[in-house]
C-alpha positions as CSV (number, residue, x, y, z in Angstrom):
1,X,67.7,151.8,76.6
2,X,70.0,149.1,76.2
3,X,69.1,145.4,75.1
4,X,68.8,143.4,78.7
5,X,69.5,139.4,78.8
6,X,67.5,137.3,81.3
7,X,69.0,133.9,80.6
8,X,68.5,133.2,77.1
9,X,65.5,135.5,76.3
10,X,66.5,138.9,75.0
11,X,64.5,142.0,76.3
12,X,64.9,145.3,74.1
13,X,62.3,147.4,72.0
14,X,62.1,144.9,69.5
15,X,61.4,141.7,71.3
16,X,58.5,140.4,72.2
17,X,56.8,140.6,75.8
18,X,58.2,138.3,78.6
19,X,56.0,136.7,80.3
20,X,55.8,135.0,84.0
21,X,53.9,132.7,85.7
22,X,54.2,133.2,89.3
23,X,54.4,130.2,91.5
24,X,54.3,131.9,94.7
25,X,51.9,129.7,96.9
26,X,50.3,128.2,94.4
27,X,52.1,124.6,95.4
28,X,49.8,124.1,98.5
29,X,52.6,123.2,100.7
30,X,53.6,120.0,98.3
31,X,56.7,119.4,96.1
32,X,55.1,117.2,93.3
33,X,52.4,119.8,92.5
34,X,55.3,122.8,92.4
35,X,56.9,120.5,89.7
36,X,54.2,120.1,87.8
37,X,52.8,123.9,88.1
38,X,56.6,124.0,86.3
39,X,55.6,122.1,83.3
40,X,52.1,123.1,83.3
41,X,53.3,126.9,82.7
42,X,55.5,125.5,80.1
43,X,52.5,123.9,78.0
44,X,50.8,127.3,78.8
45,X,53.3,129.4,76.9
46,X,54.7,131.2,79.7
47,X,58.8,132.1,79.1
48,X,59.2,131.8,82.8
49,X,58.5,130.3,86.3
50,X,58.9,132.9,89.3
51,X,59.0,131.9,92.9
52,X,59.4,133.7,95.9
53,X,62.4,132.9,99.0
54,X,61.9,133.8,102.2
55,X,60.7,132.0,105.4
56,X,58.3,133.1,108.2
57,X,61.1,134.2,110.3
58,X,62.9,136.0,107.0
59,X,60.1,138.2,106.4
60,X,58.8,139.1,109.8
61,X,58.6,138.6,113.4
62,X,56.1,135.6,115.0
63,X,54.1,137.9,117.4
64,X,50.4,137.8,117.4
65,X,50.0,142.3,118.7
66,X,47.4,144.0,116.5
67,X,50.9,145.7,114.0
68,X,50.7,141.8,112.9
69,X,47.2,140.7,112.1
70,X,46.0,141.1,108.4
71,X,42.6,143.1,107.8
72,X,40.7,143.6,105.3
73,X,42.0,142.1,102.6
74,X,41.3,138.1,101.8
75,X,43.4,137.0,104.2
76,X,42.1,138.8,107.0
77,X,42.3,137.5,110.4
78,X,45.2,135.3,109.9
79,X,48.6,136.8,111.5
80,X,51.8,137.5,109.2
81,X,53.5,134.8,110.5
82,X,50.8,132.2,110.4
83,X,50.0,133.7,106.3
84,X,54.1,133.5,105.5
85,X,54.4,130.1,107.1
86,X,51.7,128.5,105.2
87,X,52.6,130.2,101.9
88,X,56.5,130.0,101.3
89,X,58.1,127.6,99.4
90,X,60.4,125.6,101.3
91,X,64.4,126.6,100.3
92,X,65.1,123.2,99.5
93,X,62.8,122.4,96.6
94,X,64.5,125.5,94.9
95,X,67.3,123.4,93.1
96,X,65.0,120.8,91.6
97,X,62.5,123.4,90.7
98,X,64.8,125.1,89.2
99,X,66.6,122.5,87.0
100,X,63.3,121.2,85.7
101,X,62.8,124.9,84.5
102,X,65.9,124.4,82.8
103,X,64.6,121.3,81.2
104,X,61.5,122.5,80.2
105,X,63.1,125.8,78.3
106,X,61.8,128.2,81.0
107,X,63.7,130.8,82.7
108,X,63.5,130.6,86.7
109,X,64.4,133.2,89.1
110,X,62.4,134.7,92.8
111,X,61.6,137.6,94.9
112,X,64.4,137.3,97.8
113,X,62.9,139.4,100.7
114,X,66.0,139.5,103.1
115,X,69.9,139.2,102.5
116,X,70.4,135.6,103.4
117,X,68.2,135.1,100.8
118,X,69.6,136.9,98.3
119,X,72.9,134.8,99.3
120,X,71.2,131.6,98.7
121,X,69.9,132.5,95.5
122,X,73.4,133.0,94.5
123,X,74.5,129.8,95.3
124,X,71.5,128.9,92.4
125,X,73.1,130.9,89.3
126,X,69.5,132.6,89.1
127,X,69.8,134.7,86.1
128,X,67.1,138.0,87.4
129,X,65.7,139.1,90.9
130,X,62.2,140.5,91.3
131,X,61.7,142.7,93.9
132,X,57.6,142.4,95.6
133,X,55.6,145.4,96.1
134,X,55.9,145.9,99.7
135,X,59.4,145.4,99.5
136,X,60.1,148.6,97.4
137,X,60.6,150.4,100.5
138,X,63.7,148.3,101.7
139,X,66.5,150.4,99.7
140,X,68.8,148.6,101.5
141,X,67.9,145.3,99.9
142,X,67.5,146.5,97.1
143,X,71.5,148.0,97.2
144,X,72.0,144.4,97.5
145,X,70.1,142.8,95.0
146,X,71.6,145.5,92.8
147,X,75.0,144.6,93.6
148,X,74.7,141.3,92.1
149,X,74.8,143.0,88.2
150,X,72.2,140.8,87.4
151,X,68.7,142.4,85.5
152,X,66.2,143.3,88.9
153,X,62.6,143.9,88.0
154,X,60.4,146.1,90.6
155,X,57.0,145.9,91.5
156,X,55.4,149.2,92.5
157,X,52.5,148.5,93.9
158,X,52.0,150.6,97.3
159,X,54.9,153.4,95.5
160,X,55.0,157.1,95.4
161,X,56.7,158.5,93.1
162,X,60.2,159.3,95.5
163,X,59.9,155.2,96.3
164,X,60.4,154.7,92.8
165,X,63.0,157.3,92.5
166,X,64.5,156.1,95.8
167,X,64.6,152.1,94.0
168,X,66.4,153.4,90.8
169,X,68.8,154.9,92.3
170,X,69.4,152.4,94.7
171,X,70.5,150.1,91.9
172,X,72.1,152.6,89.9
173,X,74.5,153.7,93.3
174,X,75.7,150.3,92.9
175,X,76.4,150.2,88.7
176,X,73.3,148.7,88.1
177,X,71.1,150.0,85.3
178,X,69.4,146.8,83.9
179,X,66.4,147.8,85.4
180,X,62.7,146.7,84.7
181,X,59.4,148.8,86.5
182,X,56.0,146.6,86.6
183,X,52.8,148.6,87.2
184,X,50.9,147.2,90.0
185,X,47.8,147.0,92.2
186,X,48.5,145.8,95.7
187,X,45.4,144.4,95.1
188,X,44.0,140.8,96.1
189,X,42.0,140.4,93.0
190,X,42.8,144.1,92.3
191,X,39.7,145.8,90.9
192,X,40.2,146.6,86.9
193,X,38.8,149.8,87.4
194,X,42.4,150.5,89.6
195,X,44.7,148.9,87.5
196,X,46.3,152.7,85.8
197,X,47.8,151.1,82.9
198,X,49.1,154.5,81.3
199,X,51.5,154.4,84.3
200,X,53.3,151.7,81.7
201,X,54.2,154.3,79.3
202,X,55.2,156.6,81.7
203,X,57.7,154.6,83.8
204,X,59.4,153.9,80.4
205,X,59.3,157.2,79.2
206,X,60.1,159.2,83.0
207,X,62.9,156.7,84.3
208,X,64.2,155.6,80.7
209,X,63.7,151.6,81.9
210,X,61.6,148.7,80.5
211,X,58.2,148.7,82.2
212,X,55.8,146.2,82.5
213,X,52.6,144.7,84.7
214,X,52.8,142.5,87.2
215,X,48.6,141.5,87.2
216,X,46.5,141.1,89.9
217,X,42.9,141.5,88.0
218,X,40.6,138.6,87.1
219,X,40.5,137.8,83.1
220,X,43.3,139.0,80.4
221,X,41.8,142.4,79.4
222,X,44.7,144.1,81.7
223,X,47.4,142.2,80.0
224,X,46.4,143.0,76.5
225,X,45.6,146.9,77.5
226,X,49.6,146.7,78.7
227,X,51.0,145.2,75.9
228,X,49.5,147.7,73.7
229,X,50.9,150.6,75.8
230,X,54.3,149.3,75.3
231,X,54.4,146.3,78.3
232,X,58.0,144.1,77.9
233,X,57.2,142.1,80.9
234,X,53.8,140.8,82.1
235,X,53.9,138.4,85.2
236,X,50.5,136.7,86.3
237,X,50.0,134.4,89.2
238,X,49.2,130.7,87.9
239,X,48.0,127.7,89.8
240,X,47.5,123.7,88.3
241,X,43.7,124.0,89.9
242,X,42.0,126.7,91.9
243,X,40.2,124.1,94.3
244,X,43.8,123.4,95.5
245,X,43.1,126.3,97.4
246,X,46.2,128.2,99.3
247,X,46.7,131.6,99.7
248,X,46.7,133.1,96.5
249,X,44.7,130.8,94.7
250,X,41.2,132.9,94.1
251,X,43.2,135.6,92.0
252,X,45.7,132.9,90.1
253,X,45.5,131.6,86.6
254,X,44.9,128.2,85.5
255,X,46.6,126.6,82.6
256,X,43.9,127.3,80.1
257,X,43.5,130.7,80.9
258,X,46.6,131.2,81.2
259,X,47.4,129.9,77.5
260,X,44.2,131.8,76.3
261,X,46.2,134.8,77.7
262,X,49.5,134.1,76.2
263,X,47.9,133.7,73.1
264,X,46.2,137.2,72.9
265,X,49.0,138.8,73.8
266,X,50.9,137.6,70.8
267,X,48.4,138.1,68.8
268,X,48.3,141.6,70.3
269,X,51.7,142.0,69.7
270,X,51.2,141.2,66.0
271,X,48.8,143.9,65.7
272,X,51.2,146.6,67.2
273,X,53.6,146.8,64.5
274,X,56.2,149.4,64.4
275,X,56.5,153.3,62.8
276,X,56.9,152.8,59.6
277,X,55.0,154.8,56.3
278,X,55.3,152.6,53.8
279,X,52.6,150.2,52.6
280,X,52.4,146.6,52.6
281,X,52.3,144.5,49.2
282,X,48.3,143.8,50.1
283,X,47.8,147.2,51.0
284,X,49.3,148.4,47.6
285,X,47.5,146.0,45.8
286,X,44.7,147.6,47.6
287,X,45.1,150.6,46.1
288,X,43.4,150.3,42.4
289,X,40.2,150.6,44.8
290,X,41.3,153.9,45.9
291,X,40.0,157.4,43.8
292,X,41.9,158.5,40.5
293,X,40.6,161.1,37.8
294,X,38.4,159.7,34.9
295,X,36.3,160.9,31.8
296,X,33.2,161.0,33.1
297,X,31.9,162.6,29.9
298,X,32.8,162.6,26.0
299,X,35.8,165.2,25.7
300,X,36.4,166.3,21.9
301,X,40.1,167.3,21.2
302,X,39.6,171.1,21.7
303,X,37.5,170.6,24.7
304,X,37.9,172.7,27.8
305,X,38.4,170.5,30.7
306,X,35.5,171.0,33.6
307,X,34.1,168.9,36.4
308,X,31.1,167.9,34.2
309,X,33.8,165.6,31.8
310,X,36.9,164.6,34.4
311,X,36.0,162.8,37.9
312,X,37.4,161.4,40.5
313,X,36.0,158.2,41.1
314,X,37.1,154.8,42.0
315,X,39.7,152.8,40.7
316,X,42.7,154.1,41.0
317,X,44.6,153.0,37.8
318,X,44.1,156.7,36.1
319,X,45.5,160.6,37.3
320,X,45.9,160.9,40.9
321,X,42.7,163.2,42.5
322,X,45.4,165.9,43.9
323,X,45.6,167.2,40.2
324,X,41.9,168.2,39.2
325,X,42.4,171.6,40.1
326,X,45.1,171.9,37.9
327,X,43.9,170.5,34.8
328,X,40.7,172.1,35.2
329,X,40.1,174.8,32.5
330,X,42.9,173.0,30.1
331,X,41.9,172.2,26.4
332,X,42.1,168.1,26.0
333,X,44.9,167.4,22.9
334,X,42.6,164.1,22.0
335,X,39.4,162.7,21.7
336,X,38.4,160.4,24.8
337,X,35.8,158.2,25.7
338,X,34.1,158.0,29.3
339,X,36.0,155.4,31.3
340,X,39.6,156.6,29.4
341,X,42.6,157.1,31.5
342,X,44.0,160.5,31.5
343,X,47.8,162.0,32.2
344,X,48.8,165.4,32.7
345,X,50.1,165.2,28.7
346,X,46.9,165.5,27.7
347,X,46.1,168.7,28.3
348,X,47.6,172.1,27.6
């Protein structure tokens, strides 16, 4: 896989794990607590702000039939419409969202969930596209997106397996590799138990992409699991203050637990490490509490060399252990006391 930019953070094997607070609702329907969600997920650590474009009449039709109520999830009873009119993010906040980002060191970027809106993201210089979950289906948009050359990152929450295939090569039909998958679990909290984080290592292995998780459990066990298994991207929803309310608010972060999140992952990350057989100066020191062989015994020069004169005991200045068996049975060429080193020289 080939390094990947998204505005000035650098995603390849090495790097470390990109991670996204997602606005979505989480603004309540007000521009001054949008703006500050923007610098709140900058104090928390995250590396970028994500929102979402589309309008009620974007994403789907205002009729009240039963195809358009909601049930059972957490927003049941509501209609699509009613749900997607309460929960978008108006189109023109967008710019001055996006330039505080800028001035706060975050990347910013959206889910576009029709053309027109993939057009007026354009028009914004956004460096990455995220396509949703239920949007995975819509190859067409996706061709689109694609188009664009810009890095696209795919949620796969309600995908099979030929959805996913379907998505890839989508993008690649239009020259567009610089793709990213994100296990999901369409999901509203999405029970831990569900979450199928070896599906991380698998995308990245099966589709030769990035993978990631894009979060919808309570807490930041799942997170840490997925940066273990490899994660490069982890996106979690993030709100200033659950009593806000809104949509999505009951399965959203706040800013301490978000930060408390960020931090374990990097600490996480720390504890990864890479392949690699040799041993650090610490663990080397280490070492003179390992085994070596000893005399455990007064040894005349003469003597023949058995397990009741020569151990192996700790520390491990003396003989390595591996060559007992070859000096037993040997005659010692000098006298030495119980404690003494030994080499192989001294015995014939």
């Amino acid at each position: 896989m080939t390094d990947m930019k998204i505005g000035n953070f650098n995603i390849n094997n090495e790097s470390p794990v990109f991670i996204i607070a997602e606005l979505s609702a989480n603004h309540n329907g007000r521009l001054e607590i949008a703006l500050e969600t923007v610098r709140a997920a900058k104090r928390a650590g995250a590396n970028c702000i994500k929102l979402q474009t589309y309008t009620a009449d974007t994403i789907t039709l205002n009729v009240n039939s039963e195809d358009f109520q909601i049930n059972d999830t957490i927003w049941s009873g509501q209609t699509l419409y009613n749900l997607y009119k309460e929960a978008y993010t108006p189109w023109e906040w967008h710019d001055e969202i996006m330039k505080l980002a800028k001035e706060e060191g975050l990347e910013c970027f959206s889910s576009p969930f029709d053309i027109s809106s993939v057009d007026f993201l354009e028009t914004l210089n956004v460096p990455a596209y995220k396509i949703a979950s239920f949007e995975i289906t819509d190859i067409p948009l996706i061709e689109y997106v694609a188009s664009k050359q810009k890095p696209i990152i795919i949620s796969t929450g309600i995908a099979t397996l030929e959805d996913i295939q379907l998505a890839i090569e989508a993008c690649k039909s239009v020259g567009n590799e610089q793709i990213i998958l994100l296990k999901c679990t369409s999901s509203y909290p999405a029970p831990i138990e569900e979450a199928n984080l070896t599906m991380i290592e698998e995308y990245s292995k099966q589709f030769n992409v990035y993978s990631g998780l894009s979060d919808h459990t309570m807490g930041s066990l799942a997170p840490l699991v997925a940066t273990s298994l490899g994660a490069k991207v982890i996106e979690k929803h993030f709100i200033l203050d659950r009593n806000i309310g809104g949509p999505d608010a009951s399965f959203s972060m706040n800013e301490g637990e978000f930060k408390e999140m960020v931090s374990q992952v990097r600490i996480a990350e720390k504890s990864i490490g890479k392949v690699d057989f040799t041993i650090t100066k610490k663990q080397e020191n280490s070492r003179k509490f390992s085994r070596s062989l000893y005399v455990s015994d007064i040894i005349n020069k003469g003597d023949i060399i058995t397990k009741n004169n020569i151990r192996s005991v700790r520390p491990g200045y003396s003989l390595h252990p591996k060559y007992l068996n070859e000096i037993l049975g040997k005659k010692s060429l000098r006298t030495m006391q119980v404690g003494d080193r030994i080499t192989l020289n001294d015995f014939e």
